[in-house]
N, C-alpha and C positions, 0 to 999 in steps of 0.2 A: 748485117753491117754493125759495125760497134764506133762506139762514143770515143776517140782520141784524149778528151778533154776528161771523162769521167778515166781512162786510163790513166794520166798523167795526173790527175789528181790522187788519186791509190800510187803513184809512185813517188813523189811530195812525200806525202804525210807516212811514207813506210822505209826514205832514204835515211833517217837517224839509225838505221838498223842494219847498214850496209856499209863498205867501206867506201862504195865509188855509187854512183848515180846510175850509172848504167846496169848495174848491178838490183838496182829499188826496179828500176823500168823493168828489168827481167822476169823479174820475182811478180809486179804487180802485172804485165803482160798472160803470166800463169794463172795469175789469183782471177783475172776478168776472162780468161778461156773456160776457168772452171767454172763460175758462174753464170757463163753464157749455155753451160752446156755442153760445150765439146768435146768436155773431159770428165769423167765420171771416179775416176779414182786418183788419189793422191799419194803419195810416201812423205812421210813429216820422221824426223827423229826424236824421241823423249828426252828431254835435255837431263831427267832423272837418271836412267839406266843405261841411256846409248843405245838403246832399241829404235829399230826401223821398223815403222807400223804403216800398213799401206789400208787405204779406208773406202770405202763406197759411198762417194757425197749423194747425196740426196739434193741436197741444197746448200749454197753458200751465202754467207754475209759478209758484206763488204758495208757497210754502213760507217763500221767509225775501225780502220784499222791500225789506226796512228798510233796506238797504243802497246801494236806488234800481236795484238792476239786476233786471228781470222776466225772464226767463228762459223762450226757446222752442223749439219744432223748426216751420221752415219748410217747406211743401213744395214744391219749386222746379217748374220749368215740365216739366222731364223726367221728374216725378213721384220723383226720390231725393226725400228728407229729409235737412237737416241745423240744426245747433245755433245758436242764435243768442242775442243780449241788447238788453237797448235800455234806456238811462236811463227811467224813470218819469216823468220832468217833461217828453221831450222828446214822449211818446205825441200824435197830434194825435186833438183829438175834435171 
């Protein structure tokens, strides 16, 4: 089951990053599937190069994403882990 409220809260606090509202709910509807679990890999674009990096969450944080940066730990092909971020608006879905 999941939290509507903690949804709509990640879609609030990440709509300055979107054109339309429907658009944060989508984006933050993603961001709480991958957190929950159900999704294990993401595609973000580097807003440096225009690279499409697709990544192995391990874990997500959603704690404070107002700020547009979601905040992860990757786990690479060697199986370490390490720390990563990704603008919010560049998530592809």
């Amino acid at each position: 089951m999941y939290n509507k409220s903690k949804l709509f809260k990640i879609a609030h606090s990440i709509r300055t990053h979107f054109e339309t509202f429907g658009q944060a709910l989508k984006t933050a509807w993603a961001l709480f599937k991958i957190s929950l679990g159900r999704i294990n890999s993401i595609c973000f674009e580097k807003k440096s190069t225009g690279e499409v990096r697709t990544a192995k969450i391990e874990r997500l944080f959603l704690g404070d994403v107002s700020n547009g940066a979601v905040k992860f730990i990757e786990v690479l092909e060697n199986g370490q882990t390490q720390f990563r971020s990704f603008r919010v608006e560049l998530l592809k879905l």
